[in-house]
N, C-alpha and C positions, 0 to 999 in steps of 0.2 A: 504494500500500500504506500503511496506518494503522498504527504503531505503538500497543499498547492495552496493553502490561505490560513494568514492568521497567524505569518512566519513572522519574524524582524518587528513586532508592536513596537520594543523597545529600544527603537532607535542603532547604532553604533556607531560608539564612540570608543573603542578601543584605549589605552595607556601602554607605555612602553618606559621600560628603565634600561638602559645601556651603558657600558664604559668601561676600561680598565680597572683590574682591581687598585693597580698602583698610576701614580698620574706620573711618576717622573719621567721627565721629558728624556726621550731618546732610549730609555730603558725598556727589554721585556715586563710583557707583562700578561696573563690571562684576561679576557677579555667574556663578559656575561653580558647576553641580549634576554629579556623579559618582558614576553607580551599578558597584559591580563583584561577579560572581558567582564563583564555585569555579567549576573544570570536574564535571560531575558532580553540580552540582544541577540543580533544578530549574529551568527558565526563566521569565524572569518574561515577566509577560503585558500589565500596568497598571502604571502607577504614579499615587497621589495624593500632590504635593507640599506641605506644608503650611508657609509661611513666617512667620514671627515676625512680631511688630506694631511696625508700622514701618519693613520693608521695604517700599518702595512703588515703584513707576515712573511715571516723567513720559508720559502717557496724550498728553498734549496735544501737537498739532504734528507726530505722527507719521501717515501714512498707511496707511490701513488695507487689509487685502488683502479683495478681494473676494470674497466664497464662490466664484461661478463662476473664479473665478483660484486659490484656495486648493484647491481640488479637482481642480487638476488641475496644483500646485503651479507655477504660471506667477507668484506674487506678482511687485509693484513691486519693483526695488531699494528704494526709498525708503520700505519696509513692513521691510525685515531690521531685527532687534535680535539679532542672535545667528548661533551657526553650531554644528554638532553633530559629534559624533568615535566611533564606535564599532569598538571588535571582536569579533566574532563568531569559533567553532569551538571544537574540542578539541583538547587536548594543549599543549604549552608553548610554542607559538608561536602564539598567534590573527590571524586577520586582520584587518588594518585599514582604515577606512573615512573618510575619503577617501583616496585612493594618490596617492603623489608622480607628477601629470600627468597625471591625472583631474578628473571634474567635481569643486565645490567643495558644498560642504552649507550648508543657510542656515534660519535659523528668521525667522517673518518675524509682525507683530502684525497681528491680521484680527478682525471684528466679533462680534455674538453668535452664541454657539453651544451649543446643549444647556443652554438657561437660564441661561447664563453672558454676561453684559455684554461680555467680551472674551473672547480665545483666542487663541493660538499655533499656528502652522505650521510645523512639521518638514518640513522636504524633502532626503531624503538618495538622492544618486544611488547606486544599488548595481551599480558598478562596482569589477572584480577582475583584472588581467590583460588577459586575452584577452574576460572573460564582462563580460555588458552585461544587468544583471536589470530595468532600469527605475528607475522612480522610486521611492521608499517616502515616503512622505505618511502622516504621523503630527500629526491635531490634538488641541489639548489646552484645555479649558474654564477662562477665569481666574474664578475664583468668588472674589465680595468678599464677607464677614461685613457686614452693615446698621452691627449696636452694635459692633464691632472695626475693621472695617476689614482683616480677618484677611486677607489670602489664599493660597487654594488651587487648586494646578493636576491638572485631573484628564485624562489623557492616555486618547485612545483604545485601544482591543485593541493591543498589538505583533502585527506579521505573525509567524508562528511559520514558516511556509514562502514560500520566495518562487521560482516556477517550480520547483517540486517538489523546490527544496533545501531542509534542514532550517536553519533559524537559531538558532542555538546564542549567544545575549548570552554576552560576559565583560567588557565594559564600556561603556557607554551616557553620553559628558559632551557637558551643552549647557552652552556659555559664549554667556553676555547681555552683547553688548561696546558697543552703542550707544553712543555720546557723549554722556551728561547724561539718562540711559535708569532707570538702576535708583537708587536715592536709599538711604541708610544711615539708620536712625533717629536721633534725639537724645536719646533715653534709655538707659544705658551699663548697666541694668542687664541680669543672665544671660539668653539666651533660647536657643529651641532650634527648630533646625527635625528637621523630622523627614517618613520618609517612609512612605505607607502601601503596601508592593508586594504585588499577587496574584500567583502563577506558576500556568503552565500548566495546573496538576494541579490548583489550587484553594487549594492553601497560601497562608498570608499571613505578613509580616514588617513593623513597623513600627521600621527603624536610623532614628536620630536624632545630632545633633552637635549640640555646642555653635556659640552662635552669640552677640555681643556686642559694640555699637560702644563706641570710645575716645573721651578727650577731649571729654565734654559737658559737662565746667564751660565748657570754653572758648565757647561758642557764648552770645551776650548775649541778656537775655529783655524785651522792654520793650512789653508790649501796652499801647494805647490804647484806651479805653471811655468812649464818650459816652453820656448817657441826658436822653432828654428826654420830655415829660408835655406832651400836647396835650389842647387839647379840655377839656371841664369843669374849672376850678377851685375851684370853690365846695364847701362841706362837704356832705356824701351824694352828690356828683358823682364819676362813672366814668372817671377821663380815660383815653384811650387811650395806649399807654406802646409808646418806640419805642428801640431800643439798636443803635448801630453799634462795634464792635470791630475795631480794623487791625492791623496789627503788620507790620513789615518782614521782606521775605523773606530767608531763610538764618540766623533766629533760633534755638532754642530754642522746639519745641510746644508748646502749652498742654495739661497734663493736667487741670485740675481749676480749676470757675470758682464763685465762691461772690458773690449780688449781695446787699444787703442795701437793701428801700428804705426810705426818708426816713421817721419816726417818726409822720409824720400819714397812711399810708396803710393797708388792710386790707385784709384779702379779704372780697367781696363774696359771702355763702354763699349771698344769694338767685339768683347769677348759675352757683349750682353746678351745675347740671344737666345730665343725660345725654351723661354721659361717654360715650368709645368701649369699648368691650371688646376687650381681647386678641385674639381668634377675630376681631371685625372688620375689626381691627387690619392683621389677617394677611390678610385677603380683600382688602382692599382698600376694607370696607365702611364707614368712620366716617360715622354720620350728620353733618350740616351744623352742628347746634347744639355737636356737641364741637370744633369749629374755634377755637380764640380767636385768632390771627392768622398770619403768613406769617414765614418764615426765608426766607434767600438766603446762600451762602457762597462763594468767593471760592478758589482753590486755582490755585498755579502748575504745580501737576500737573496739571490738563486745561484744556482749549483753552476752555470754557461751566461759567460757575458752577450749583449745584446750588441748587435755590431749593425749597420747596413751602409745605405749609400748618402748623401748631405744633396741635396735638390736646391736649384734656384725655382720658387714657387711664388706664380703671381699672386698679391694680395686686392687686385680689385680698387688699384689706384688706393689705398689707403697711404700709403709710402710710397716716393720716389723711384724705391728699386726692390726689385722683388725680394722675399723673404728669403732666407738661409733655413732652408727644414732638414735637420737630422733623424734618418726614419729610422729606429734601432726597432729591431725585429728579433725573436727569440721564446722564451717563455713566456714573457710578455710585450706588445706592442708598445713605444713609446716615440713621441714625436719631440723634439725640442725644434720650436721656429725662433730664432733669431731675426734680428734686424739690422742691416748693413747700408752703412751712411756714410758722410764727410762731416767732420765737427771741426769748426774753423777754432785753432788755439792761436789765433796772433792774428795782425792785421793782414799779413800776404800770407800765412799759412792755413793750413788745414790738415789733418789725416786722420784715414779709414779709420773706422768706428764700427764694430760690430756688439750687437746688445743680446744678452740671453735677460730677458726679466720675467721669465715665469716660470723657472724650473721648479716642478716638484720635489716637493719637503720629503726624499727618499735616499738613504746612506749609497755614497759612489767612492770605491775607494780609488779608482784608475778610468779616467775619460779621456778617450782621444781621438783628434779630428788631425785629419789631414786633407791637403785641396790639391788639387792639380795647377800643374806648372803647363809653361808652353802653350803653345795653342790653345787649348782650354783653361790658361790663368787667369785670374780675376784679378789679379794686383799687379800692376805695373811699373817695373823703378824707371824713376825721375833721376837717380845719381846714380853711380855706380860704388855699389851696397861693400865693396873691399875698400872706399876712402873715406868710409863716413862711419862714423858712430851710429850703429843701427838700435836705437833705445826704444823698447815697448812702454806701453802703461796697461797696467793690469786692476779693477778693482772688482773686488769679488764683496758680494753680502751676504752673511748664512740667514738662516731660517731665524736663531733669535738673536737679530738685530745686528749683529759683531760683522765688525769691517777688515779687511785688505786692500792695502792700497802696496804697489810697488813699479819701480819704474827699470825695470833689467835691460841689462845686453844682449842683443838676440845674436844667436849662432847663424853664418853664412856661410862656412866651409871653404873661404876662403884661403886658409890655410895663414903658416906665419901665426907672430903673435895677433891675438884680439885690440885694437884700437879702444883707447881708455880716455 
């Protein structure tokens, strides 16, 4: 028999409680999501969790459940990062889920799923008593934002009946307990997570909390930036231009990277052509000539660094000259677009100016770009780069607030001593 009226009287408005157990910034930490309903609304059906920037988990080193094992919730032990608590029914006592000397519930981390790079596995035994309803296997798609690093969990259908009982949610918590599992951001400033839930009926509710790690001055910031200039020296020469960046792990993120180079170099406007477009962008389609050279990046959070190719990408006339997008590809998808300009430092001068200002609040311990020389150069010398002092400005901002500023000698391979 279907119930068809008389469903949801009591409205839905679901609550949600989320967050680290510990707030220090940049530290592990377990992480607990708690949704809870009235008796007498409606039941919920989905939920989409959306997490702040810079909640991340250590990807790396854990083993993954296999579909054919995720499906029939058989995961590895050595695939759990979590375990789930639910009760279900009506009236002032609901039932609980797992029961003292019954099976134990487990969420467990398994590969892509529904276009998500990762996913979660819910496996709750629904055992009650005497009654033995099986398994309940609930997975959930981890979708990572490209330009953010944002991510959100979007959980399959809940079972609303299971062997022709009704399931009546009054509270649903998965705690993420792994060992060095879920990571705290290093920027303290407000954020919020928030969740987006359906019910049964088709209602929706988006409850939110606050959410905000502590103690980010405390966390040191000292990134390393080498840059060196290969390949043609001489005046109207393209040299190819190559930059390694490190910084030790358990620092302080770098939000915002500003390179400024050496006074004798330019952009090469003959070298400007056919950018990628957005729509291509998005396909997957960048022809070959908008390539100017390769990224590679370095994270203690997965097991294989993210590497791919650096695009000149049109922005639609928003800027001058097209964007700089470094597409890293790997476990997960990541974009960094830059911005490449002229900033006039003097009354006859000026030099190249390329801006990163929105990199995600995500631990890098090894970033490196490099661009193509020659015909495909984008920087063009004005001197020739063996008679001059060839000095960078480098200023970097981490995530809480702490600056770098330096102005080094760049390597030309010139040979001889260095010019001081």
């Amino acid at each position: 028999m279907e119930i068809t009226s008389g469903c949801g009287k009591g409205g839905f408005s679901p609550k949600i409680s989320a967050g680290s157990t510990r707030s220090e910034a940049g530290s592990f930490s377990p992480f607990t999501f708690t949704l809870t309903r009235n008796d007498g609304e409606a039941n919920p059906k989905s939920i989409d969790l959306h997490l702040p920037q810079g909640l991340l988990a250590k990807l790396g080193g854990v083993p993954l459940c296999s579909d054919a094992d995720a499906a029939t919730g058989a995961c590895p032990a050595a695939s759990q990062i979590g375990k789930v608590a639910a009760s279900t029914g009506v009236g002032g006592a609901p039932l609980w889920i797992p029961q003292p000397g019954k099976a134990p519930t487990a969420v467990y981390l398994a590969g892509p799923y529904k276009g998500a790079p990762y996913s979660v596995v819910a496996v709750v035994p629904a055992q009650a008593g005497p009654f033995d309803l099986g398994l309940v296997i609930n997975r959930s798609g981890i979708y990572v934002d490209p330009e953010t690093a944002l991510a959100t969990i979007k959980t399959d259908p809940l079972p609303q009946i299971l062997e022709g009982v009704p399931v009546s949610y009054r509270t649903l918590n998965v705690t993420v307990d792994r060992d060095e599992f879920t990571l705290n951001p290093t920027s303290c400033d407000p954020k919020t997570i928030t969740a987006s839930i359906t019910a049964n009926n088709g209602a929706t509710a988006s409850p939110s909390v606050p959410f905000q790690a502590t103690n980010c001055a405390k966390l040191a910031y000292s990134p390393q930036l080498k840059l060196r200039f290969k390949g043609a020296t001489k005046r109207t020469g393209n040299p190819a231009i190559s930059a390694s960046l490190t910084q030790k792990p358990g620092q302080a993120n770098t939000k915002a990277a500003v390179v400024l180079l050496p006074e004798g170099e330019f952009i090469d406007n003959a070298h400007i052509n056919n950018p990628c477009t957005r729509v291509q962008f998005n396909a997957g389609a960048c022809p070959a000539s908008s390539i100017l050279g390769h990224v590679k990046a370095v994270s203690p959070l997965l097991s294989q660094p993210l590497e791919g190719p650096v695009y000149f990408r049109s922005n639609g006339g928003e800027r001058e000259l097209p964007d700089l997008v470094a597409d890293l590809h790997g476990q997960i998808h990541i974009t960094l677009v830059g911005f490449i300009d002229s900033k006039k430092t003097g009354p006859e001068t000026s030099r190249v100016r390329t801006r990163f200002l929105s990199v995600p609040d995500a631990p890098v311990t090894k970033f490196q770009i490099s661009f193509f020389g020659g015909k495909k150069g984008l920087i063009e010398n004005s001197v020739n780069l063996c008679k001059v002092r060839n000095r960078a400005k480098f200023e970097f901002r981490a995530q809480n607030g702490a600056k770098q500023v330096s102005n080094p000698f760049i390597k030309t391979g010139c040979g001889g001593k260095k010019k001081r």
